[in-house]
C-alpha beads as a LAMMPS data file, in Angstrom:
LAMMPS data file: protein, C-alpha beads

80 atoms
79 bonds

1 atom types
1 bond types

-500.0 500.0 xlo xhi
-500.0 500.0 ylo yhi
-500.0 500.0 zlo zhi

Masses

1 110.0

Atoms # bond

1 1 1 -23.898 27.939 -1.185
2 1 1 -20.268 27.932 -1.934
3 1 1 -18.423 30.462 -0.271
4 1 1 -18.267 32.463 -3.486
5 1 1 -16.220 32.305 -6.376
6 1 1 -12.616 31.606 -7.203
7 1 1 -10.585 34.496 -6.714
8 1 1 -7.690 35.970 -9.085
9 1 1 -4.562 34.421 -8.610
10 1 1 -1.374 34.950 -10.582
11 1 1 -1.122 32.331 -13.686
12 1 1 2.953 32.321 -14.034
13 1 1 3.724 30.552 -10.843
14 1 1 4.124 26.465 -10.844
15 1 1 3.481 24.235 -8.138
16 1 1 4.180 20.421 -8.357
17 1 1 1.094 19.779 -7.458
18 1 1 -0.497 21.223 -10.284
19 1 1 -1.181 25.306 -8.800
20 1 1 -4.909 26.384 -7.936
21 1 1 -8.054 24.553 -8.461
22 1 1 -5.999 22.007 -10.569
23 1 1 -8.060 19.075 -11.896
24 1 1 -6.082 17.383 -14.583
25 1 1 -7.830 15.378 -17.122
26 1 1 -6.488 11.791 -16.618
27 1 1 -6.797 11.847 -12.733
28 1 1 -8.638 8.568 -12.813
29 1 1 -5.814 6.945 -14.854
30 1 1 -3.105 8.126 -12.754
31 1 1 -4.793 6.982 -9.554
32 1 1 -5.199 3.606 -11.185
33 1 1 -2.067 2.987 -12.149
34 1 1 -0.698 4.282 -9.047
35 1 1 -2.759 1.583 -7.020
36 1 1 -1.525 -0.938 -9.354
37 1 1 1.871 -0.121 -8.313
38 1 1 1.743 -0.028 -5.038
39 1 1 -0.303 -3.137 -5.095
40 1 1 2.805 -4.718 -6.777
41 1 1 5.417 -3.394 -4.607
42 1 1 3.131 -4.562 -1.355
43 1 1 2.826 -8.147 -2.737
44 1 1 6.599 -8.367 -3.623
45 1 1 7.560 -7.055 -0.414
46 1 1 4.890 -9.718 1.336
47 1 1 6.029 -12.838 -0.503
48 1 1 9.682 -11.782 0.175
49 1 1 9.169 -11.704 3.799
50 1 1 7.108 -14.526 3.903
51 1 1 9.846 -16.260 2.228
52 1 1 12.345 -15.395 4.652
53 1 1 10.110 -15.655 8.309
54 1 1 11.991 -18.681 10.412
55 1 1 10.433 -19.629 13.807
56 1 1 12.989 -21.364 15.990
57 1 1 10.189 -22.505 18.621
58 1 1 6.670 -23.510 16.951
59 1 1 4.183 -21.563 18.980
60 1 1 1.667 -22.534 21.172
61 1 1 -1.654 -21.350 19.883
62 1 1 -2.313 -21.086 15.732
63 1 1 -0.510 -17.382 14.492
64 1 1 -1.624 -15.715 10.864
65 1 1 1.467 -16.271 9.065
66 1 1 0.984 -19.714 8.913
67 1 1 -1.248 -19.619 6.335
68 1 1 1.293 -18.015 4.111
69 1 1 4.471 -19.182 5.542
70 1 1 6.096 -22.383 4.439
71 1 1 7.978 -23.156 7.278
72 1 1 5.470 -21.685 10.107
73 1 1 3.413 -24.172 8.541
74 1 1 6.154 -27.478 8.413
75 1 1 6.524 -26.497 12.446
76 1 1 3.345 -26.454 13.137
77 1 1 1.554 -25.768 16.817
78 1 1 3.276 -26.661 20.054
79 1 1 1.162 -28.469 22.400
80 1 1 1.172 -27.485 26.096

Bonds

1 1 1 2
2 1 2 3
3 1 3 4
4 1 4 5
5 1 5 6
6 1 6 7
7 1 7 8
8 1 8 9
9 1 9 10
10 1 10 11
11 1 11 12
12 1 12 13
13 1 13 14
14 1 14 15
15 1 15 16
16 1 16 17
17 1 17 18
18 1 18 19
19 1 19 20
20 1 20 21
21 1 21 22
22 1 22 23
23 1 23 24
24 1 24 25
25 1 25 26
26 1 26 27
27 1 27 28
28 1 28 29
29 1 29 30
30 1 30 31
31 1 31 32
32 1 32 33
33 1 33 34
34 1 34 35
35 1 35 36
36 1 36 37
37 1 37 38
38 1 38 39
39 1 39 40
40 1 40 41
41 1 41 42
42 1 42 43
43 1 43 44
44 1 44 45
45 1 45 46
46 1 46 47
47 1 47 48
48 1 48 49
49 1 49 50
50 1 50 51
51 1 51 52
52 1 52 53
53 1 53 54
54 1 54 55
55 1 55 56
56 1 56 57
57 1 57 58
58 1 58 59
59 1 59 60
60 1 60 61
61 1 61 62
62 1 62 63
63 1 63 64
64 1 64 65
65 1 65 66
66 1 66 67
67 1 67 68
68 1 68 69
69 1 69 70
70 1 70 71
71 1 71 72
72 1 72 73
73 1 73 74
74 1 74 75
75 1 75 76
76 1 76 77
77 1 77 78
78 1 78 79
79 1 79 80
């Protein structure tokens, strides 16, 4: 139930990505810290454009960013 074993394969050649059947030890710390950092980079990113959204015309029906946008939510909703 597996499609047999794994076959020979030649143990001088490298591959970034760690050659065949690679399962390094601290896989679970790598992923985490990974996550972490892209968590980080996705926040900064977020607040920064947050920071810098301008409406020039308030719009007419409630939008998501103004939850999180200071001056979507000074301008508030336009009423029609």
């Amino acid at each position: 139930m597996g499609g047999g074993g794994h076959y020979p394969y030649p143990k001088d050649v490298w591959t970034p990505s760690g050659g065949w059947w690679s399962r390094p030890t601290n896989w679970a710390t790598n992923t985490a810290i990974c996550v972490v950092g892209i968590s980080l980079a996705t926040f900064g990113v977020w607040r920064l454009s947050a920071s810098k959204e301008q409406r020039h015309i308030a719009p007419t029906r409630p939008i998501p960013s103004q939850r999180w946008s200071p001056q979507a939510r000074e301008i508030g909703v336009r009423q029609e």
